[in-house]
N, C-alpha and C positions, 0 to 999 in steps of 0.2 A: 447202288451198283457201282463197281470200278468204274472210273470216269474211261478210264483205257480202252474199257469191252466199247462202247459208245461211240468215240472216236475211231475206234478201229472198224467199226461195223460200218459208220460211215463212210470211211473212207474206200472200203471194199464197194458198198454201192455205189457210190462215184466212178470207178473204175468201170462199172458195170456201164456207168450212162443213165443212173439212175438221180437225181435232184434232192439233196435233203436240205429240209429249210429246219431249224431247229427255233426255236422260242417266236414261232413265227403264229400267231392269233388269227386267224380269218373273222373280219368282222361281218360277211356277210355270203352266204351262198345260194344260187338260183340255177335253173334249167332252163336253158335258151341256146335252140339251133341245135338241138339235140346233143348237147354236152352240158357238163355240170362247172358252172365258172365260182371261182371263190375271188373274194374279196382279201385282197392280204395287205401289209405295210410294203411288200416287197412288190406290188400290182398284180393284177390279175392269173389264174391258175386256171389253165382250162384242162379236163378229161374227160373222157367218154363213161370212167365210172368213176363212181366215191364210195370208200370204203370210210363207216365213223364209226371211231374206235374208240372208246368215252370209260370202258370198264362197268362195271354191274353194280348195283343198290340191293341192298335189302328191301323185300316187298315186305316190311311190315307195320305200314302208316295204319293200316286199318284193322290189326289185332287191337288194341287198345292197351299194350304190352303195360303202361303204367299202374291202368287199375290191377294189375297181377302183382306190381311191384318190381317186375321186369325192368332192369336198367339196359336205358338203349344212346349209345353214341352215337360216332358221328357216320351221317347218311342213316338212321334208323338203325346199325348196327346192333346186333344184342351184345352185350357186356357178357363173358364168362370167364370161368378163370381154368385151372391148368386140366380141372376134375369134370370137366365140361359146365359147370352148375352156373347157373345166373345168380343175378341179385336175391331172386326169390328162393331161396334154400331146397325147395321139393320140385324146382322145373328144371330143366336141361334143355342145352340147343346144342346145334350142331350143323355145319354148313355153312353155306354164303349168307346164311341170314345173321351169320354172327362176325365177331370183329376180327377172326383169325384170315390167315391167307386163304384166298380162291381158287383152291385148286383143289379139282376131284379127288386127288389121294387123300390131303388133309380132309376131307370129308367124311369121304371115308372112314377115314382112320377113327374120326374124331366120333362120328356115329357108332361105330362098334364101342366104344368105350363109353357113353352115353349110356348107352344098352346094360353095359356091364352096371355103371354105378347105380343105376335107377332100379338094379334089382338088388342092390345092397354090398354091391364091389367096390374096388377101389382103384379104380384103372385112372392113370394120367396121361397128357397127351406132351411128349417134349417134342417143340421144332427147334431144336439148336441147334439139328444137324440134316436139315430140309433140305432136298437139292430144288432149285428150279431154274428151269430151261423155258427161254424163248427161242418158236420151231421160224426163225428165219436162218435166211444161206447166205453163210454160214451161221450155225446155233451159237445162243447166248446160253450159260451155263453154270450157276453158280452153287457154294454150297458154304455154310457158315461166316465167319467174319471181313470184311473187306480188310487191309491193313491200313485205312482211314478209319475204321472202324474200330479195329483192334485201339490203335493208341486212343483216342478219343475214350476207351472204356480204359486209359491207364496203363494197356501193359506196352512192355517194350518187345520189339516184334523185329523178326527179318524176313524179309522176301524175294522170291526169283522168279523171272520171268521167262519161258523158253518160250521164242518162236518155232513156227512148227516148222520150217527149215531144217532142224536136228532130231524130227522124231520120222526113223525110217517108211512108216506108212503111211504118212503125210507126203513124203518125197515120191513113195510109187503110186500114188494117189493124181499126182502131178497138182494137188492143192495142196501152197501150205504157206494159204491166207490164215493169222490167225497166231494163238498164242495159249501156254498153259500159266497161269499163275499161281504158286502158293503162298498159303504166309504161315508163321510159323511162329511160337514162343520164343522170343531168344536165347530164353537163359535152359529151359528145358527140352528144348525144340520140338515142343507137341504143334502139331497142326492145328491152326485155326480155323483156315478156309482156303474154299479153290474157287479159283472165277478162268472160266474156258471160253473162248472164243474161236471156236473147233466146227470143219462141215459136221463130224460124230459127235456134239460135245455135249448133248443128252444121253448118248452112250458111255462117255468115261466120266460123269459128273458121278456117279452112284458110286465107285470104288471108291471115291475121293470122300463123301459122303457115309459108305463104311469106316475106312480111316478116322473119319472124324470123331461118328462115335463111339470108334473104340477105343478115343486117347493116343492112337498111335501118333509119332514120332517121326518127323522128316526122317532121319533114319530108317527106322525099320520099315518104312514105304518105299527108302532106297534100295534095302536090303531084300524086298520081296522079288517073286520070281514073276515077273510077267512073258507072257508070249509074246515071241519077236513079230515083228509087223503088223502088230496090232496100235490102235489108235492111244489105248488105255496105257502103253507101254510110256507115253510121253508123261505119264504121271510119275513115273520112275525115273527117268529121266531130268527132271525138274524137280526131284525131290535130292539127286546127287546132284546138281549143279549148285546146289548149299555147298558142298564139300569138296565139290571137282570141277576141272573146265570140263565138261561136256563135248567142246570139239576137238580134244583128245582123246575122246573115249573110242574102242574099238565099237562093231557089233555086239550086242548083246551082255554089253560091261557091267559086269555085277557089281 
């Protein structure tokens, strides 16, 4: 993830009066006096409830996936590749029990194309243009490359960041906690990725996530016609501020 969406997220809950302890270990927790107190480096944590947020395993210790020939990493994961197919050439997986992302779309998705190939299709499943959203307030939002990312795979990259301070529905909203980011090819300026830190930013993550897989072009995302005072309008917005100041721009600047 943007280290940015992270610190910004934190820092909105702060504002809240809300406490983030970050690489912070509890080494022990009990229930006593009707509260739940945790043990930390930083002393004691006491609240009335506990939320443990740990993420999910594959339940498949007890198939015996081996004697199938079934390759399983790591936490029991099933091993497939793009066609849905395991190690074993005639099984398919599909879901949380396999090594792709957790999330019910992917599942989805990944199940209907299972279906397909297992009756003699050829369906593949691409995430390189995956959006996903964390539903806190404000939402986390993202969708293809980070620009840590990008370079790290080589290419050479530019990026802009608008606070939602310049995108009008953020302003009548009276929220504008928060930020759009893109990043883009340098030399071609195709989009790579967008990472939002938006209260809507599982709403305008999916346009951005169109964009992506259709190759389109900081450009011609600047170039498209969005509706005024909508949220998704800030993808426009941040896609011209490549090529414009933005707090020049009138209403509605094409």
């Amino acid at each position: 993830y943007e280290s940015a969406l992270g610190a910004g997220l934190k820092n909105i809950f702060e504002q809240e009066g809300i406490r983030v302890l970050t690489h912070t270990l509890p080494s022990a927790v009990r229930h006593e006096s009707g509260q739940f107190v945790l043990d930390t480096p930083v002393g004691e944590i006491r609240g009335d409830r506990l939320l443990v947020a740990t993420g999910r395993a594959p339940n498949t210790d007890e198939l015996e996936l081996d004697q199938a020939g079934v390759e399983t990493g790591l936490r029991g994961a099933i091993v497939i590749d793009e066609h849905l197919r395991t190690s074993a050439e005639h099984i398919y997986a599909a879901g949380d029990c396999t090594d792709q992302p957790q999330f019910v779309y992917v599942a989805a998705a990944a199940g209907t194309r299972a279906a397909v190939n297992m009756l003699g299709g050829d369906a593949s499943l691409d995430l390189s243009a995956m959006p996903e959203v964390i539903f806190t307030d404000p939402q986390v939002a993202i969708v293809g490359k980070t620009e840590a990312q990008a370079k790290k795979d080589g290419m050479a990259v530019d990026s802009r960041t608008l606070t939602l301070d310049y995108v009008p529905r953020a302003l009548a909203n009276f929220d504008t906690q928060g930020f759009i980011k893109l990043v883009a090819e340098r030399e071609s300026g195709r989009l790579l990725g967008a990472q939002i830190l938006a209260a809507e930013g599982g709403e305008v993550i999916q346009a951005a996530a169109l964009a992506l897989r259709n190759r389109m072009t900081i450009q011609d995302l600047g170039e498209q016609l969005f509706p005024y005072l909508t949220m998704v309008e800030g993808l426009k917005l941040c896609a011209q501020a490549f090529t414009k100041d933005v707090k020049q721009l009138s209403c509605c600047a094409g």
